[in-house]
N, C-alpha and C positions, 0 to 999 in steps of 0.2 A: 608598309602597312602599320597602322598605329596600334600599338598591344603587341606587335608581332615580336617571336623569343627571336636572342642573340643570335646568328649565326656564328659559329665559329670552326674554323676550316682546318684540318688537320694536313700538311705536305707529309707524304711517306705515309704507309699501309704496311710499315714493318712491325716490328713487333714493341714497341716503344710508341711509335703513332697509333696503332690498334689498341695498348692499353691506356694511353691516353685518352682514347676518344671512351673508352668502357668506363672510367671515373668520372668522364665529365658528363657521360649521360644517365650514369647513377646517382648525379650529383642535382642534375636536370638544368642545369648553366645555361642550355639554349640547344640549338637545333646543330648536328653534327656532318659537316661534308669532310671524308675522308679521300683525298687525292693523290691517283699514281701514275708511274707511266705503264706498271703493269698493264694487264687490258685483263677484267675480269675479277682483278686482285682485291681492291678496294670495295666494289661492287657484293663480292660475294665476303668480307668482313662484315661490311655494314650492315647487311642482309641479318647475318647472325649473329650482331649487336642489336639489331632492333628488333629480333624476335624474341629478345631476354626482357623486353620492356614491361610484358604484360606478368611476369614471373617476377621480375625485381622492384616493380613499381612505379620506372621513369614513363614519361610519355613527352617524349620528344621524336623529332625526328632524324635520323640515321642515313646519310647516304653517300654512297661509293662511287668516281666515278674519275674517268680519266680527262674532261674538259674543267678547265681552268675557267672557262663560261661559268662553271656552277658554284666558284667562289665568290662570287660579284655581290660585295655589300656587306662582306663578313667583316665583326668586329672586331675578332681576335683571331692572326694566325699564326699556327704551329707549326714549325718548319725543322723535319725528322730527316729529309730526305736526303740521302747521302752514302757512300759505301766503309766498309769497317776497313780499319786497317790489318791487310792480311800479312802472311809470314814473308821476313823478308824488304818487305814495304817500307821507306825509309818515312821519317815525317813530314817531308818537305813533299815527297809524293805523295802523301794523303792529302795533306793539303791541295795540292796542285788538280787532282780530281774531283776532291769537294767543291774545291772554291768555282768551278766550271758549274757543277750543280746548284750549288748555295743562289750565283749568280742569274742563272737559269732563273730559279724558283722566284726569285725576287723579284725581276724583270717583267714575271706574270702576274705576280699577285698584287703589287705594290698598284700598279695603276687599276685595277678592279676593285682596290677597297683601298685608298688613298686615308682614309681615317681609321683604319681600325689599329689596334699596339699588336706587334710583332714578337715572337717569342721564339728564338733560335735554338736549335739542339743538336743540329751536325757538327761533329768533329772534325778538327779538332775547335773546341766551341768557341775559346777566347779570339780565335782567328777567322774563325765564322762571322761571327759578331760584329767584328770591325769589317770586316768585306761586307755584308749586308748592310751595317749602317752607312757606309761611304756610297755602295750602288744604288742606295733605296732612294737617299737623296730625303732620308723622315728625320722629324728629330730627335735627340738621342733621348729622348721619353718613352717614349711609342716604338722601340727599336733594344730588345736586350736579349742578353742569354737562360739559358734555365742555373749550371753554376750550382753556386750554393746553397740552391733550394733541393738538392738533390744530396750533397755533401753532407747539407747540416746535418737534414732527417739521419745521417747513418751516424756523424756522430754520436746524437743525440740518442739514436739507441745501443751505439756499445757504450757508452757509458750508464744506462741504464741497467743493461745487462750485467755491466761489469758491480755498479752499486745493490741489485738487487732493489731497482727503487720500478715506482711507475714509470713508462715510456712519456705519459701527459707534464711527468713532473719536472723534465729534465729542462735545462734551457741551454740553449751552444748554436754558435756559429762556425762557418768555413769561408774564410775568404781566399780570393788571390786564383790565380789560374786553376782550370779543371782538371787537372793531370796530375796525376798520383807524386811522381817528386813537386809539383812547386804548391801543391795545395797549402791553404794555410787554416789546421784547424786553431780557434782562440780559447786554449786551454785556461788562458789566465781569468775569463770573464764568463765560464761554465759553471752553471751553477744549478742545484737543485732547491727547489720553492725559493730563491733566493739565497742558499748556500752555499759557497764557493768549494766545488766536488776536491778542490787541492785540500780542504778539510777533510774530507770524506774517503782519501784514498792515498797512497805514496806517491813521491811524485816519478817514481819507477813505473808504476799502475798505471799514473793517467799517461805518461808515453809512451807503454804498451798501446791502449788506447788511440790515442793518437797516430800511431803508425799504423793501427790496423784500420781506422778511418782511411790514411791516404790509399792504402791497398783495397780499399772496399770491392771497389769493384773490377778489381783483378781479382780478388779473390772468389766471387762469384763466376765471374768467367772461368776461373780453375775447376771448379766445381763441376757445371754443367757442361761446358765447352762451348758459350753463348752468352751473350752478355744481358745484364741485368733489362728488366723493362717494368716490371709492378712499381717498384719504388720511382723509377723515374718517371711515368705515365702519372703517378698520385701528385709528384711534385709539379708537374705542368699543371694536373686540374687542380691545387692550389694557388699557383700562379693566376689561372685565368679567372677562377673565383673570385681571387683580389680587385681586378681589376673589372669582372663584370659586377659584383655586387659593393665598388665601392669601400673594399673591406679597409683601405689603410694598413695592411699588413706590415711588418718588418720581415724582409724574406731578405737573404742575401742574391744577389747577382749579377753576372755579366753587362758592365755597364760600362758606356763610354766616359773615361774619364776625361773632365778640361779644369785638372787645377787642384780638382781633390784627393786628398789622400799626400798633394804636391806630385801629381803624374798626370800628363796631358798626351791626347792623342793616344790614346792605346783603350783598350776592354779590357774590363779582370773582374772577378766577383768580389763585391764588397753590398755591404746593409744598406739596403732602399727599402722606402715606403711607397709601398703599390698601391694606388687605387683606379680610381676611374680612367686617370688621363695616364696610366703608365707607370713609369718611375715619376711620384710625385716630390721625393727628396734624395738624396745622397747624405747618411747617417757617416760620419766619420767618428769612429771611435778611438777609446785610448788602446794603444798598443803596448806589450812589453818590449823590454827589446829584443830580445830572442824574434817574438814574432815582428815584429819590425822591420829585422834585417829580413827573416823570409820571406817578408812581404815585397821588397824591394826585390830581393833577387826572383821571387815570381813575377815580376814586371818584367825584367830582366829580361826570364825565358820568355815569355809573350812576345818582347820585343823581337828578339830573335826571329820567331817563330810568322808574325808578319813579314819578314825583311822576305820570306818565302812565298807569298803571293805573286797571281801572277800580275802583273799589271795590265 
């Protein structure tokens, strides 16, 4: 229908897919289908996401719903759905469960909306990411992980915390795999309104900093006994904003690499510009060497961590 809002389709009604769909229809991005295999789950989320509409001010539409029927045409989907890794759980068996699901989910969605960009968040992500882009058979535009759009934001606020400055003024990236050892925050090209924070601080500070970035979100998990979802629900409805309004953004993420960075064949988060049609560039920056090698040896692990797929 011509005027008609974005559909955009949420996999998983956990609690990372639920607050994703709550930013993106406070943000009023398009019309929200939340899908699970629960029966009832997604249904009665959406229910009371879309009763907050007339309280918060969106006016979209919100809906729950276990047929894969009701994704048909979506421009943008978000793919949550997957199990945590529990105690015990080696990596190679996370994988080996997700990647059944990851696969699952793609096989449904991919032919019902054959044009819409794809946005993966199952773990473990970098290996998600390459399984769905090889299954989906899209191209690696329209085909990425969430990564270091989820990364940056935490750097970007302990170093804010840590300077005593604005959270708006900060600037920082995280690239390289999503996993607390191979992440790679770029301390050297952090900077506040344009001031590089190695000014601003020791360089003891900033890798304090640094290491409590890679621990973010263990840390939170510490805390509560439950893993993060505000920050990463906000990072998804920044993603999809990117690309439904066009924005051009520089957002770091899981992208398939052929060449850049000089690594081919593998996913890992690095600087892309989002807009319309997906990943519209791969931003290669200068590295130091510190992060250089880590950079590599987070391909590394990635590498590994595919060789664990099942075929």
């Amino acid at each position: 229908m011509a005027g008609a809002r974005p559909k955009i389709t949420i996999v998983g009604a956990g609690t990372v897919g639920t607050a994703a769909a709550h930013w993106i229809a406070s943000r009023q991005l398009g019309d929200v289908v939340l899908v699970d295999i629960v029966e009832g789950l997604p249904q009665g989320k959406a229910l009371d996401l879309q009763q907050a509409g007339p309280i918060a001010g969106f006016d979209v539409r919100v809906v729950g719903t276990n047929d894969y029927a009701d994704t048909t045409g979506s421009r943008v989907v978000i793919v949550t759905a997957g199990v945590p890794r529990k105690p015990g759980m080696t990596r190679e068996e996370l994988v080996g469960t997700n990647a059944g699901i990851v696969r699952a989910v793609v096989e449904q969605v991919v032919p019902r909306s054959p044009d819409a960009v794809f946005i993966i968040v199952t773990n473990p992500l970098d290996a998600m990411t390459y399984l769905a882009y090889r299954v989906s058979g899209l191209p690696r535009e329209r085909l990425f992980g969430l990564s270091g759009a989820l990364d940056s934001t935490r750097f970007r606020t302990f170093l804010a915390l840590e300077l005593g400055v604005s959270l708006q003024d900060v600037q920082a990236m995280v690239i390289g795999a999503h996993t607390d050892k191979d992440m790679v925050p770029l301390a050297s090209s952090a900077n506040v309104r344009g001031v590089p924070v190695s000014q601003l601080m020791s360089a003891e500070r900033l890798q304090a900093v640094v290491a409590r970035t890679r621990r973010a979100g263990a840390e939170i998990t510490e805390l509560m006994k439950a893993s993060a979802f505000t920050a990463p629900g906000a990072a998804l409805c920044a993603m999809t904003e990117a690309v439904l309004r066009d924005q051009k953004r520089v957002i770091p993420c899981c992208v398939y690499l052929d060449g850049e960075y000089g690594e081919r064949d593998v996913c890992v988060g690095v600087p892309v510009v989002l807009g319309a049609g997906g990943v519209e560039r791969i931003l290669e920056v200068a590295l130091s060497e510190e992060e250089e090698r880590a950079f590599r040896a987070s391909v590394a692990a990635t590498r590994e961590l595919l060789a664990a797929l099942p075929a």
